[in-house]
C-alpha positions in Angstrom: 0.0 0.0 0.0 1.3 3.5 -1.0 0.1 7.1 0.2 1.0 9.9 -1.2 0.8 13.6 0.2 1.7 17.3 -1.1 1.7 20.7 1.0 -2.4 20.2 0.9 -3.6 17.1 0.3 -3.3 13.2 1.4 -4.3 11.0 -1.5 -5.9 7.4 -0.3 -3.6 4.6 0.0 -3.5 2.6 -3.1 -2.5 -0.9 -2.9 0.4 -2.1 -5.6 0.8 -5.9 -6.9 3.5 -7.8 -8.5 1.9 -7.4 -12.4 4.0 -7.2 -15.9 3.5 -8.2 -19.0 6.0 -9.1 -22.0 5.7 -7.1 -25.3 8.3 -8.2 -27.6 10.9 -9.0 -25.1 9.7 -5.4 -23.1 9.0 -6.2 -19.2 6.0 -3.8 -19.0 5.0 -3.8 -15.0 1.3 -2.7 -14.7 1.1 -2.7 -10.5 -3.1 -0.9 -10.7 -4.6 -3.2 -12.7 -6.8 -4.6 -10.1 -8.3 -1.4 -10.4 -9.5 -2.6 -13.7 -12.7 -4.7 -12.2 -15.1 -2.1 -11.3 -17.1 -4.9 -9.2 -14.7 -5.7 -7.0 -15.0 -3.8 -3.3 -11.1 -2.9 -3.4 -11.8 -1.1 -6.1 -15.3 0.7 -4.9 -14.0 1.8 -1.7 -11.0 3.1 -3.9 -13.0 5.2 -5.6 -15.0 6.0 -2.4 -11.8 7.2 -1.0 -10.9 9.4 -4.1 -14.1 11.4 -4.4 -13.9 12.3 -0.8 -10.2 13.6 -1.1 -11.5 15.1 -4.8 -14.6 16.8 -3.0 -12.8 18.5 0.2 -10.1 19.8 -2.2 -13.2 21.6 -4.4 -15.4 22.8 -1.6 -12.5 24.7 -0.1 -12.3 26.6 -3.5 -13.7 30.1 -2.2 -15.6 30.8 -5.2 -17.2 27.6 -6.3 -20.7 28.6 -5.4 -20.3 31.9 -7.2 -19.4 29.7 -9.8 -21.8 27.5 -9.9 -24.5 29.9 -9.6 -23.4 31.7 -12.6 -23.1 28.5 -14.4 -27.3 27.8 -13.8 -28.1 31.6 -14.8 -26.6 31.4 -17.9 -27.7 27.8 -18.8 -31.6 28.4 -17.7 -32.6 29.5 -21.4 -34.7 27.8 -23.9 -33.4 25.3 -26.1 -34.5 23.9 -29.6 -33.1 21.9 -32.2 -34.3 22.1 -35.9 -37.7 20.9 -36.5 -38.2 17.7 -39.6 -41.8 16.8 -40.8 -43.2 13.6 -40.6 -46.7 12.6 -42.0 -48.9 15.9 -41.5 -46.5 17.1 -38.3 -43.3 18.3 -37.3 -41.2 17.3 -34.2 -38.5 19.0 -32.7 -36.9 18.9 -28.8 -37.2 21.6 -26.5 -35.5 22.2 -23.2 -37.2 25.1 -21.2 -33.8 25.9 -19.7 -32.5 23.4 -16.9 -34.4 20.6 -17.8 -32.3 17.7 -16.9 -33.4 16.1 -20.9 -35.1 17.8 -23.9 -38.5 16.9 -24.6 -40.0 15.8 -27.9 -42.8 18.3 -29.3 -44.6 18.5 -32.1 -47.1 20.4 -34.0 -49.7 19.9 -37.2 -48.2 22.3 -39.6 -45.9 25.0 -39.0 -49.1 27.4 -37.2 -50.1 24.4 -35.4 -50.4 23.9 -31.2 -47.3 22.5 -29.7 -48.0 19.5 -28.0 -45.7 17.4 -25.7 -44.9 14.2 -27.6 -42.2 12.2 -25.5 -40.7 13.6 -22.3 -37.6 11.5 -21.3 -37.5 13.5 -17.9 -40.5 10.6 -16.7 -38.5 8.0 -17.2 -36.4 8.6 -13.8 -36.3 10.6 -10.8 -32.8 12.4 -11.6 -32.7 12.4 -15.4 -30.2 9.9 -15.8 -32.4 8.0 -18.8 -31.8 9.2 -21.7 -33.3 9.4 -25.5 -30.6 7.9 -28.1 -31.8 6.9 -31.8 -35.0 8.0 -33.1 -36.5 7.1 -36.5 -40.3 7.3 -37.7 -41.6 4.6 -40.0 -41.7 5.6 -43.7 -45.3 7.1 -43.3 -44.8 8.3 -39.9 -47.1 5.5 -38.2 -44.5 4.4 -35.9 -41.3 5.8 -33.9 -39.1 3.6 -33.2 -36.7 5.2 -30.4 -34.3 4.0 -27.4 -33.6 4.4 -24.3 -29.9 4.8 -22.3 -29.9 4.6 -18.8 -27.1 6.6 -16.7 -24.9 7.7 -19.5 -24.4 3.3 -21.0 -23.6 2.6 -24.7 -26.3 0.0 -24.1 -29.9 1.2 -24.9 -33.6 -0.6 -25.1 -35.8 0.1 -27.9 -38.9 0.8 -28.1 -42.1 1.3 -30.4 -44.7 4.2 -30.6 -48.0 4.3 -32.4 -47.5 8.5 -33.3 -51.1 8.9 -33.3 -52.7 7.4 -30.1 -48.9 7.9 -28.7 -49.2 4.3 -27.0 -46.4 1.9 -26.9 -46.6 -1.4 -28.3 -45.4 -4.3 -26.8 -42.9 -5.4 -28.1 -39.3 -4.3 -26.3 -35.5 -4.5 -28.3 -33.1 -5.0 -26.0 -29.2 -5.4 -26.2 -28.6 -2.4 -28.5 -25.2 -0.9 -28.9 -24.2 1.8 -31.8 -27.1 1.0 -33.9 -30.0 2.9 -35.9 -33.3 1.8 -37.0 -33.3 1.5 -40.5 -37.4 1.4 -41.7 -38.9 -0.9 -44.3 -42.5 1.2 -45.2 -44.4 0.9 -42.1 -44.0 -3.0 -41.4 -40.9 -3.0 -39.3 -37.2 -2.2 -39.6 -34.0 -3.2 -39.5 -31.1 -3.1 -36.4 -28.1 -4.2 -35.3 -27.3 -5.7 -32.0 -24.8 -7.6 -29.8 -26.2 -11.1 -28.2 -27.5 -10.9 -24.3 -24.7 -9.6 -22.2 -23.4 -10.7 -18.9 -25.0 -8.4 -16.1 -21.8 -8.2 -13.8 -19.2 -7.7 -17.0 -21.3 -5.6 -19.2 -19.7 -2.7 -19.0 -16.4 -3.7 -19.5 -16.5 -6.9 -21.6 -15.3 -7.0 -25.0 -18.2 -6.6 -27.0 -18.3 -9.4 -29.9 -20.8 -10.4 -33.0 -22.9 -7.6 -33.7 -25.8 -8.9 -35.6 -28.2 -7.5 -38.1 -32.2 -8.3 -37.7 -35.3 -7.3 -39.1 -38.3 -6.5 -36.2 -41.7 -7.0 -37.9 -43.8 -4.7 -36.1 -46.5 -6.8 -33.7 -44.1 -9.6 -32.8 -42.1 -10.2 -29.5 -38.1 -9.8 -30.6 -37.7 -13.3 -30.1 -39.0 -13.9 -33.4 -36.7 -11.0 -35.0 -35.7 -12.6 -38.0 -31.7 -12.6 -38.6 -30.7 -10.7 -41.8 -27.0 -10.9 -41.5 -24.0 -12.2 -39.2 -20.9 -12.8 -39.2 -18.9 -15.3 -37.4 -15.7 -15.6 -39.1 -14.6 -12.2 -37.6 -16.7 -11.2 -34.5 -15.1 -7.6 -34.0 -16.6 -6.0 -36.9 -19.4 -3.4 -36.8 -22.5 -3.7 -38.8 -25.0 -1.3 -39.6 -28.3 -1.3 -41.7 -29.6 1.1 -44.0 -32.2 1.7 -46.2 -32.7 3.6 -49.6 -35.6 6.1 -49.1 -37.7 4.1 -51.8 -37.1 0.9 -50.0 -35.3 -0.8 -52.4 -32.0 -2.0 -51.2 -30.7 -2.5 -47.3 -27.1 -1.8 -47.0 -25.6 -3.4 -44.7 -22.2 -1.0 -43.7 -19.0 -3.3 -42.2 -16.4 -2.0 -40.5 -13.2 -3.5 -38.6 -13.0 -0.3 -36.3 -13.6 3.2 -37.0 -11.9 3.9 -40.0 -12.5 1.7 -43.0 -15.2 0.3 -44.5 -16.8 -2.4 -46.8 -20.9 -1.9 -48.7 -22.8 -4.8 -48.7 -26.5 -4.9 -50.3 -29.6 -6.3 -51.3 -32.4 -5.6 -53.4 -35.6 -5.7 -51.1 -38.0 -5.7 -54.2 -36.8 -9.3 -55.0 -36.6 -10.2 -51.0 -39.5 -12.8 -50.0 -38.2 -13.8 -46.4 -39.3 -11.1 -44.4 -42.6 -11.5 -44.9 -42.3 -15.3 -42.9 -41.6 -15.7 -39.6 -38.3 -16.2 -38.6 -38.6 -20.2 -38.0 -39.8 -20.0 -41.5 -37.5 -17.9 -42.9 -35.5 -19.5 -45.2 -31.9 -19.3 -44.9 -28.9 -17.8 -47.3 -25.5 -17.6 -48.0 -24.8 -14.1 -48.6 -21.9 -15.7 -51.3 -22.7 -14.0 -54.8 -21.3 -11.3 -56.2 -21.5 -8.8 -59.1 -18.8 -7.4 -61.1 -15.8 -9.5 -60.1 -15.8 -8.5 -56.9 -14.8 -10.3 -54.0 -17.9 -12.9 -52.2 -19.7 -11.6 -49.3 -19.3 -13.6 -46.0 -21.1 -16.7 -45.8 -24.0 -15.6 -43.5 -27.1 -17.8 -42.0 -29.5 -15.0 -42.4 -32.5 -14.9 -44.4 -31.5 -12.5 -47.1 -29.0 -12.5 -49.3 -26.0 -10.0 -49.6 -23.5 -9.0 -52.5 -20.9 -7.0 -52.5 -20.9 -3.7 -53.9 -18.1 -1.8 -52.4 -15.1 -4.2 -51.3 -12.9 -2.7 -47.9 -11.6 -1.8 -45.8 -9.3 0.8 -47.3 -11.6 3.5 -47.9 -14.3 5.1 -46.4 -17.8 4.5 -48.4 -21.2 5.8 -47.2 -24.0 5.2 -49.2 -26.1 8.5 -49.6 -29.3 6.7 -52.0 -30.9 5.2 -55.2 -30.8 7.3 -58.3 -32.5 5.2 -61.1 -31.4 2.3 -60.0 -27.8 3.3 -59.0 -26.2 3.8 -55.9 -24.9 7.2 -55.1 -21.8 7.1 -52.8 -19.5 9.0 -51.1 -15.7 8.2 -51.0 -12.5 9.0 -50.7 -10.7 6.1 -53.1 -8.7 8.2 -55.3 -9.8 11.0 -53.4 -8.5 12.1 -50.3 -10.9 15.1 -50.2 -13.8 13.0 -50.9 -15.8 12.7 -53.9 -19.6 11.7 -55.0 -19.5 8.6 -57.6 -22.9 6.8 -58.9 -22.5 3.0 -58.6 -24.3 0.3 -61.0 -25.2 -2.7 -58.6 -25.2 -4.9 -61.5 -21.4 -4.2 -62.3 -19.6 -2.9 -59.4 -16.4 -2.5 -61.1 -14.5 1.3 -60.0 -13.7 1.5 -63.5 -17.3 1.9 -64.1 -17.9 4.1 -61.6 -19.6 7.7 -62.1 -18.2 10.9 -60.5 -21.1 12.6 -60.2 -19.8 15.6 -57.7 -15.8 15.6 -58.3 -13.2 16.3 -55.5 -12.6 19.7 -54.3 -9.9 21.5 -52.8 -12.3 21.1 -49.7 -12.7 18.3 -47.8 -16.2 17.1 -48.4 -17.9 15.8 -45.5 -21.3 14.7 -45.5 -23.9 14.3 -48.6 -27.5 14.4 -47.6 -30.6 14.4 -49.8 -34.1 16.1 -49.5 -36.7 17.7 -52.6 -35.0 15.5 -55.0 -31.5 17.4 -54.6 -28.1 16.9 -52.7 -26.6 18.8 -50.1 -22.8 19.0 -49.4 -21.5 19.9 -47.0 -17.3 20.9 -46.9 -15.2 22.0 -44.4 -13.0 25.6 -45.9 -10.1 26.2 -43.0 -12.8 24.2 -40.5 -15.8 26.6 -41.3 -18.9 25.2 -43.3 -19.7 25.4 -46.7 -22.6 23.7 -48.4 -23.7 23.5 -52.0 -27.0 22.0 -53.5 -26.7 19.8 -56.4 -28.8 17.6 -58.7 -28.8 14.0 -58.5 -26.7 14.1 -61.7 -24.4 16.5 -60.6 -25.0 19.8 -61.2 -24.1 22.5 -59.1 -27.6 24.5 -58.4 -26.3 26.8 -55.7 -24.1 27.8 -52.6 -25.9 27.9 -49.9 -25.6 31.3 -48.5 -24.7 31.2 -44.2 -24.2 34.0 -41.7 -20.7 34.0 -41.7 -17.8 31.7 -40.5 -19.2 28.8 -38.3 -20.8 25.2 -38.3 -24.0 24.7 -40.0 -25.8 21.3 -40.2 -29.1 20.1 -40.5 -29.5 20.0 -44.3 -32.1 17.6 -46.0 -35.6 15.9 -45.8 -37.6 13.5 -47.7 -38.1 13.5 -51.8 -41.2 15.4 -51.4 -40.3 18.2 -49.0 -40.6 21.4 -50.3 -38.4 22.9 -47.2 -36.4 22.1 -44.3 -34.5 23.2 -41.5 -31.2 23.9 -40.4 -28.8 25.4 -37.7 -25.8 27.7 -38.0 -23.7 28.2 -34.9 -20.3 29.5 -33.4 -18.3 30.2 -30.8 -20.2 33.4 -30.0 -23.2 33.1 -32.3 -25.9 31.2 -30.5 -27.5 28.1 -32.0 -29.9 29.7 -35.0 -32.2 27.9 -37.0 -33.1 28.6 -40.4 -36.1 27.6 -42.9 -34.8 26.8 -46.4 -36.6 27.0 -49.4 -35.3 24.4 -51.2 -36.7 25.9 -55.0 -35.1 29.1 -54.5 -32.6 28.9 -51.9 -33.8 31.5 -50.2 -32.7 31.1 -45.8 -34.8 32.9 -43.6 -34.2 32.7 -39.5 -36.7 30.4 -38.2 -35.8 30.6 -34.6 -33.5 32.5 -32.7 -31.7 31.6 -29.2 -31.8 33.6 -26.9 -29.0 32.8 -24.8 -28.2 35.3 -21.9 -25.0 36.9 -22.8 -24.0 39.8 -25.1 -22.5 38.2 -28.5 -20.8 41.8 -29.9 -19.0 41.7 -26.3 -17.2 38.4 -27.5 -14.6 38.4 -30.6 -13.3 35.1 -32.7 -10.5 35.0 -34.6 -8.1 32.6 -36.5 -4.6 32.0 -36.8 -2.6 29.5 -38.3 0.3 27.6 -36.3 3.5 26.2 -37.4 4.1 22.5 -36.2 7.3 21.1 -35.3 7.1 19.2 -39.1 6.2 22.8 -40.5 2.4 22.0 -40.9 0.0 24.7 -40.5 -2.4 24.6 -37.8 -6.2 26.5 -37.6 -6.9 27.8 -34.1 -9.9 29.8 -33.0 -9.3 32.2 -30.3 -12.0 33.5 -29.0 -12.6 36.3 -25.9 -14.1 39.5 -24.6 -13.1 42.7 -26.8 -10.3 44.9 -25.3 -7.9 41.6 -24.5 -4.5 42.6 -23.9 -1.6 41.1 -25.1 0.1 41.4 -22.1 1.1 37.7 -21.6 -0.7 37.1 -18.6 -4.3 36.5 -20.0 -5.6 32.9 -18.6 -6.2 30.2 -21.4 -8.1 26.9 -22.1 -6.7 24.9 -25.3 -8.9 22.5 -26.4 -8.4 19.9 -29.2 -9.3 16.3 -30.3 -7.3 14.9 -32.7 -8.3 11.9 -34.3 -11.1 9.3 -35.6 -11.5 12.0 -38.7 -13.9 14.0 -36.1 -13.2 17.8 -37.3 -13.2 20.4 -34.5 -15.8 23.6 -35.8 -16.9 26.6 -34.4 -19.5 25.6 -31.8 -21.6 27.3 -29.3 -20.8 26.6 -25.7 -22.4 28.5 -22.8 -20.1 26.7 -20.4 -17.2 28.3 -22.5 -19.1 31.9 -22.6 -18.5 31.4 -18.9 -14.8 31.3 -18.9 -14.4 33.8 -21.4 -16.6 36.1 -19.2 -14.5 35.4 -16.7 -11.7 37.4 -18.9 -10.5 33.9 -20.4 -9.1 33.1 -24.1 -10.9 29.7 -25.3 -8.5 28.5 -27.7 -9.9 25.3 -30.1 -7.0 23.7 -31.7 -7.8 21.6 -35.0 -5.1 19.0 -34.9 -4.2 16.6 -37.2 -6.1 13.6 -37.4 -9.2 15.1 -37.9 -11.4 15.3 -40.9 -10.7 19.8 -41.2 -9.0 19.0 -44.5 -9.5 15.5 -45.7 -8.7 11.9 -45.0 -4.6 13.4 -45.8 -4.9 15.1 -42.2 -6.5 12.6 -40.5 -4.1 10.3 -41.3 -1.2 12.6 -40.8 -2.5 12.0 -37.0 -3.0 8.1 -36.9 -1.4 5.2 -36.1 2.8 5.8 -36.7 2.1 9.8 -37.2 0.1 10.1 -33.5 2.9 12.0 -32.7 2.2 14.6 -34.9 -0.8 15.7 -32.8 0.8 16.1 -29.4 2.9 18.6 -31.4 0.1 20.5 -32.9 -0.8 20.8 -29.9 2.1 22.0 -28.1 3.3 23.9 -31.0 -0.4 26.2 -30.1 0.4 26.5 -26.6 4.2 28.2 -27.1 2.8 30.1 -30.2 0.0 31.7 -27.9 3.2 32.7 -25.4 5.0 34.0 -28.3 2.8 36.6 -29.4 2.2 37.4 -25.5 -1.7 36.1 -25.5 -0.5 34.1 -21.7 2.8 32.4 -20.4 2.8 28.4 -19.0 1.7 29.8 -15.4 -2.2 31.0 -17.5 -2.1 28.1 -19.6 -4.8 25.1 -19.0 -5.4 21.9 -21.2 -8.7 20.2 -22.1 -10.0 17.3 -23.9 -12.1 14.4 -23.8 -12.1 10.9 -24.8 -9.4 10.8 -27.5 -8.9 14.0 -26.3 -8.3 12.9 -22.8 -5.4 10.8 -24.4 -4.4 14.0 -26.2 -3.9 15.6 -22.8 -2.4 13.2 -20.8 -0.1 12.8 -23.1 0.6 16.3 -24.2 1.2 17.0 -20.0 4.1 14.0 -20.0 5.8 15.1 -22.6 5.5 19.1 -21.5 4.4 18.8 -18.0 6.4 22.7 -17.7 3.9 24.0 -20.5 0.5 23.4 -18.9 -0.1 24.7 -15.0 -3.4 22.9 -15.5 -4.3 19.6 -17.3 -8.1 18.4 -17.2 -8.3 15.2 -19.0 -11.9 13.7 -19.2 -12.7 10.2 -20.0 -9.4 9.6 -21.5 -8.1 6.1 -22.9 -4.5 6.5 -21.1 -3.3 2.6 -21.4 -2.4 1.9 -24.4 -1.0 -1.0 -24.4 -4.5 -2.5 -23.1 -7.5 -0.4 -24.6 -8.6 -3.0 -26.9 -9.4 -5.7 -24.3 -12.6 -3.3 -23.0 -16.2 -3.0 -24.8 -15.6 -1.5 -28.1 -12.0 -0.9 -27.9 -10.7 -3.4 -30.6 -12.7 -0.8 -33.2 -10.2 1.8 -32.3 -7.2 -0.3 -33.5 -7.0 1.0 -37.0 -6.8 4.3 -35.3 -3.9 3.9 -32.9 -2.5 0.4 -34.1 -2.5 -3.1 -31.6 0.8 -3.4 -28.9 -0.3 -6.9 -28.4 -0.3 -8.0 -32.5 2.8 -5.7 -33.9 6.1 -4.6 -32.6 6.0 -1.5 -34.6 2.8 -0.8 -32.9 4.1 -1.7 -29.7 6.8 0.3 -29.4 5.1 3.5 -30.9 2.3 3.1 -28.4 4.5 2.5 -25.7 6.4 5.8 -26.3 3.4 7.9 -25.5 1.1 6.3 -23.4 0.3 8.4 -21.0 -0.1 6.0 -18.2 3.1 4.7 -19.2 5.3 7.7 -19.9 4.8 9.1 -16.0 8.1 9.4 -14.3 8.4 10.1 -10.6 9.9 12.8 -9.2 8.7 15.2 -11.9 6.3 18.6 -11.2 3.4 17.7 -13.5 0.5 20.7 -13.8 -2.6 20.4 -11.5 -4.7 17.9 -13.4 -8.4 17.2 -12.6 -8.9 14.0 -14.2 -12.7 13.1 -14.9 -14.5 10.0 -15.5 -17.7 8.1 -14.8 -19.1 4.8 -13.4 -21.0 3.5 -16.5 -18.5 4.5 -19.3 -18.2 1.6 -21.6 -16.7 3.4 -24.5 -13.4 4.0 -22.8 -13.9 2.2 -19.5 -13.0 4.1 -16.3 -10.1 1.8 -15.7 -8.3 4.0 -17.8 -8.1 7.1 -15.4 -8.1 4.8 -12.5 -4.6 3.2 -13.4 -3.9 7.0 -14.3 -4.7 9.0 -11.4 -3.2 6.6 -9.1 0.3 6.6 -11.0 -0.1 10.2 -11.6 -0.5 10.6 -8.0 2.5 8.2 -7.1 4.6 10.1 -9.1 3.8 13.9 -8.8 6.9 15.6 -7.9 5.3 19.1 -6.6 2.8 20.3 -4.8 0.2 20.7 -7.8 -2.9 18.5 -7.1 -3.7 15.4 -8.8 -7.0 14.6 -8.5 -9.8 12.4 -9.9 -14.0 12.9 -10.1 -15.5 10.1 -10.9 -19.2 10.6 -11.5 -22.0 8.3 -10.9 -24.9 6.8 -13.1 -23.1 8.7 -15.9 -21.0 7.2 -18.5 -18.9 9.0 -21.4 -21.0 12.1 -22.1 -23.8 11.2 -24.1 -27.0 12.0 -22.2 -25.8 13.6 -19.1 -28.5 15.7 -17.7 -28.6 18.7 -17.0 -27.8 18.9 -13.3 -25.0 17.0 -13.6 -23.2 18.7 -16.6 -23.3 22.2 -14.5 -21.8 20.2 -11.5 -18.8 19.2 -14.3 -18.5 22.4 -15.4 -18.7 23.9 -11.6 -15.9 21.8 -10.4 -13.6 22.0 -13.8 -14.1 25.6 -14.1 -13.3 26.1 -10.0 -10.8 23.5 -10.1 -8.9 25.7 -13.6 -9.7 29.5 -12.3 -7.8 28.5 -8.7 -5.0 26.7 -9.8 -4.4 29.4 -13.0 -4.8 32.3 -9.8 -8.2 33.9 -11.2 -10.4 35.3 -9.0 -14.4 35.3 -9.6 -15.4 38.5 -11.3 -19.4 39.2 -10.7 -20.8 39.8 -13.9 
C-alpha cells in the first residue's frame, strides 16, 4: 500500500501488486490493474476514498458557489433543435432551460399547437435516462426510439404508435451503436450484440454484432436474422435503407476507420414476410462485377458486395434510377460523389457525379430531390446544393464563418430546416426554401449573454514538421496582449472528427471570466480531408501532441498568456491528447483536465468497443511496430516520478463503456504516485453517468462547476461578478 501527500492534500492509500507483462521481449509492469474490475470492493472503496479527497479539495475553493450559480443563470434558457416533418406534423426537442433532458414536441403544420410528444425527464427521478436513436416509419405511423440509462452505450428500444402515442409491446433489447433502418411501415432493420453478462457488461469486450429485421406486432424473439458474421466477431454492422425501400445496405467496418458496402435488393426479398422459423436461410456468397464474395452468412437474405474494404471510407447516400450514389474518398483524399451500377460494381465503371474539391467534403445528404454537401473551408462550413446528376444549383448562403448542419428531408419536402452556430453566435435555426434557396431565420436563441461583447478570430500555427495549424481564439473585446491572459486549449485529434466553431455557454462562462478559449484543429481530424487525419493516426500520432504543443508556445510567443495561464482540455481521444501532451510538456500546462481519457495503451482493446479503435492507434499486443510506438506515448506509461506535472483534474464516470473508467483509474493513481510538486492530482468520478452522451442537465453544471473552479484556482483567477 502506498500514500502519497503534497503541502495540501493526502491522496488514499493505493495498494500495488506484483503485475508485468511481455511485449516483444519489453518487461511492462502494470502494478493498478486490479483497479480494472469495477465490481470488486477494493476497487469501490477506492474510488470511495478518491471522491472524498477530490470533494474536500473543491469545496475549499472560495468561489465555487459563485461559480456555480453563474453556471445555472446562464444555462436556464430555452433550447430547440431544428424541426423535420413527418406525416402531417413536425417534431422537434425543446428544453425550457435546466431541464435535466429535452422533450420531444410536435405540431400539425408550422401554425399548429405545440404539444408534448415524449418527455424523457418521466423515465427517472434524476434524469439519468436518456433518449438515443429516433426514426419514424416511412409514413410516420410508428417511432421507433431508445432508451440509455445513466450515461451506458447499451440502450432498449422501443415502439410508438404516433397517433394514439401508445407503446406497443414489443421491447428491443441489447442495443449498442445502432440505428433503425425502416422498411415502409412494417418493421425495420437493427443491429445488435447477443445478451450480455449483467456483472461484466460494462467492461466486456463486446463481440458479434448482428443485423435483424423486427416485424412490427411480434415479440423480438422472433426478429428474423438478416445478417452475421462469425468468421470475424469484432466487426461493426449497420443497416440502411434507400428512401424508396429498395436496397438494405448493410455498412462493415473492422473499427472506425475503414469500410466495406454490402446490399440487397428488397424488391426481390421474400423472407421477411415469414416468420423467422420459417424464414428461409442464405449464404450471402454472390457477387457482381468480379468482386470479392460476401461472407457466408445464415440470415435470411441475401448479400452481394458492392463496395469491397476496408481501405476506404464508403457511405451510401441513396438510389438514383437504379444506382447507388456514394460517397468516398478512393482516389480522393478530399472525398468525392461517384454513382454505382449494382449490377457491375467494377471502379472502372464508376460515375463521378460531384468531383473532388480543394475542400474536404464531409457529409452528402438528400431532400426535394436534390443533394446537399457539406465541406469544411479552413474548418468553417460550406454547403452547396446539387442535382442528382451533378450539377451544381447553388451555394448555400450562411451567416458568416461557423458550423452549420441540419441539411435535407424527404423526396417530397418542399423545405427544411437547419442550424448555424459558433463560438459566440448562439445556435440559429433557419427555414430553407429548397426551390429558390432562399434562408430565412426560423428561430432565434436567446441565450443570456451579449455576443458583440465576445470576438473570434483565426490563426494558423507552425508545427514542429512545419504544418499549418487552424486555431480559434476567442474572448471578450479589449484583450490585452500582455502575456498574462488565462487560457483553455482545447483539441481532439483523431477518428476523422473535425473540430468547428460551436456554441458553448459553459465556455461563454470562462471567457466572461476574462478567459481566451483556444480550439485547436489538430491533425487527425477530418478539417482538410482523409490526408490530415491520417497525418494523425497510427505511426504519425505524434504529430498531434505537437500540434498541440506547437499552439500553446505560439499563444506565449505573441504574448496572449505564459505556462503559469495556460490550462489543457480534452475528452475521450482527447483525454489521451492531454495526458499525453502533460508527460511530454508537463512545464507548458499549469493545468491539465483530462476527461474520460483512454490513457493505457498498451491494453484499450481488451474493454467493450476498444478493438474498433485499432485502426486508429494500431495493436501493442499484435505488432512490434505498434508496440513500441504506443508505448512511447502512453500516457499512463510515460509518467516518471519525481517530476512537477500541472494540476490535473482527471474526470470520468461509473457507466463509461466506451473508454472504460479503468483507464483514469490506473492513471490518477500513477499520476499521483509520481507527482513531484505540490500541484494536485486529482480524480472525479461521476455516478450513473457514462462517457458524455445523455448527461443531464444537473449534472453537466456540476462538471462544469468543479472543472471551471478547479482551472480558475489553480491558474490564480479570482471570480469576477458579472
Amino acid at each position: 500500500m502506498i500514500q502519497q501527500t503534497n503541502a495540501q492534500l493526502q491522496y488514499p492509500a493505493t495498494k500495488k501488486s506484483e503485475q508485468s507483462d511481455d511485449y516483444f521481449g519489453t518487461k511492462v509492469n502494470d502494478p493498478y490493474r486490479w483497479l480494472e474490475d469495477d465490481n470488486s470492493d477494493l476497487t469501490k472503496q477506492w474510488v470511495k476514498e478518491q471522491n472524498t479527497v477530490t470533494n474536500d479539495y473543491l469545496s475549499k475553493i472560495p468561489f465555487r458557489n459563485q461559480v456555480k450559480q453563474r453556471l445555472e443563470a446562464l444555462w436556464n434558457y430555452p433550447k430547440y433543435s431544428s424541426p423535420f416533418k413527418k406525416g402531417k406534423y413536425y417534431y422537434f426537442y425543446k428544453n425550457n432551460g435546466l431541464q435535466n433532458q429535452s422533450v420531444l414536441y410536435r405540431q400539425e403544420g408550422l401554425n399548429g399547437v405545440q404539444e408534448l410528444f415524449l418527455d424523457p425527464n418521466s423515465l427517472s427521478a434524476d434524469g439519468t435516462a436518456a433518449l438515443g436513436a429516433l426514426s419514424f416509419s416511412k409514413n410516420g405511423k410508428y417511432m421507433a426510439y431508445t432508451v440509455a440509462q445513466s450515461g451506458s452505450d447499451w440502450q432498449t428500444g422501443y415502439i410508438m404508435n404516433t397517433e394514439t402515442r401508445q407503446l406497443l409491446t414489443e421491447k428491443i433489447e441489447y442495443i449498442k451503436f445502432s440505428s433503425f433502418a425502416w422498411k415502409g411501415d412494417g418493421g425495420f432493420f437493427y443491429s445488435r450484440y447477443p445478451k450480455p453478462d449483467e456483472k461484466s457488461m460494462l467492461s466486456k469486450q463486446n463481440q458479434f454484432q448482428k443485423v435483424y429485421y423486427h416485424k412490427i406486432g411480434t415479440p423480438q424473439s422472433k426478429d428474423i436474422l438478416v445478417f452475421e458474421d462469425n468468421e470475424h466477431p469484432l466487426r461493426y454492422f449497420g443497416a440502411g435503407v434507400t428512401e424508396d425501400d429498395r436496397y438494405l445496405f448493410i455498412q462493415v467496418s473492422e473499427g472506425t476507420s475503414g469500410g466495406e458496402v454490402l446490399f440487397t435488393d428488397l424488391w426481390q426479398a421474400k423472407a421477411l414476410e415469414a416468420s423467422r422459423d420459417n424464414a428461409p436461410a442464405a449464404d450471402a456468397t454472390s457477387s457482381y462485377g468480379g468482386a470479392k464474395k460476401a461472407p457466408a452468412s445464415k440470415g435470411a437474405l441475401k448479400f452481394t458486395v458492392l463496395i469491397e474494404g476496408f481501405d476506404t471510407e464508403p457511405d451510401v447516400i441513396d438510389n438514383s434510377v437504379n444506382k447507388i450514389l456514394v460517397k468516398t474518398n478512393d482516389g480522393a483524399p478530399n472525398f468525392k460523389v461517384v454513382l454505382i451500377d449494382p449490377a457491375d460494381n467494377r471502379k472502372e465503371n464508376w460515375k463521378t457525379v460531384i468531383p473532388e474539391k480543394p475542400e474536404a467534403l464531409q457529409s452528402v445528404s438528400t431532400g426535394g430531390g436534390y443533394l446537399f454537401a457539406s465541406y469544411l473551408k479552413d474548418a468553417a462550413t460550406k454547403v452547396y446544393q446539387y442535382s442528382y446528376g451533378g450539377k451544381l444549383v447553388r451555394e448555400i448562403t450562411l451567416p458568416g464563418i461557423g458550423t452549420a448542419s441540419g441539411f435535407g428531408g424527404e423526396l417530397s419536402d418542399k423545405d427544411f430546416f437547419y442550424t448555424f452556430t459558433s463560438f459566440n453566435y448562439p445556435p440559429t435555426i433557419f427555414r430553407y426554401e429548397i426551390s429558390t434557396g432562399t434562408s430565412e431565420v426560423f428561430r432565434k436563441t436567446e441565450a443570456k449573454f451579449v455576443p458583440e461583447n465576445f470576438e473570434t478570430k483565426q490563426v494558423f500555427v507552425t508545427s514542429k514538421d512545419g504544418a499549418k495549424v487552424p486555431v480559434f481564439l476567442t474572448y471578450k473585446k479589449g484583450l490585452q496582449l500582455d502575456g498574462n491572459n488565462p487560457v483553455l486549449l482545447y483539441g481532439y485529434g483523431g477518428f476523422n472528427i473535425a473540430m468547428t466553431p460551436a456554441f458553448s455557454i459553459s465556455n461563454v462562462f470562462f471567457m466572461e471570466q476574462g478567459g481566451v478559449y483556444a480550439q485547436v484543429c489538430l491533425r487527425g481530424g477530418s478539417e482538410y480531408g482523409e490526408s490530415w487525419h491520417k497525418a494523425g493516426m497510427l505511426q504519425n500520432k505524434q504529430n498531434v501532441f505537437n500540434d498541440l504543443i506547437a499552439s500553446a508556445e505560439w499563444l506565449i510567443e505573441n504574448k496572449y498568456t505564459n505556462k503559469e495561464k495556460i490550462a489543457v482540455r480534452g475528452g475521450s481521444n482527447g483525454g489521451l491528447l492531454v495526458g499525453a501532451v502533460m508527460t511530454q510538456r508537463p512545464d507548458l500546462f499549469k493545468v491539465a483536465i483530462p476527461q474520460v481519457g483512454v490513457m493505457d495503451m498498451l491494453r484499450f482493446h481488451k474493454f467493450t468497443v476498444g478493438w474498433g479503435w485499432a485502426v486508429e492507434y494500431g495493436n501493442a499486443e499484435k505488432n512490434a511496430d505498434d508496440f513500441k510506438n504506443l508505448y512511447g506515448y502512453s500516457p499512463l506509461h510515460n509518467l516518471k516520478k519525481g517530476i512537477c506535472y500541472p494540476a490535473t483534474l482527471v474526470t470520468t464516470a461509473d457507466h463509461d463503456d466506451r473508454v472504460v473508467p479503468a483507464h483514469s483509474f490506473k492513471f490518477a493513481a500513477t499520476l499521483q504516485e509520481s507527482q513531484g510538486c505540490a500541484n494536485p492530482t486529482l480524480i472525479r468520478i461521476d455516478s450513473k453517468a457514462g462517457h458524455g452522451a445523455g448527461k443531464p442537465t444537473s449534472k453537466q453544471i456540476d462538471e462544469a462547476t468543479d472543472i471551471w473552479s478547479f482551472v480558475m484556482y489553480n491558474l490564480g483567477m479570482t471570480f469576477k461578478q458579472q
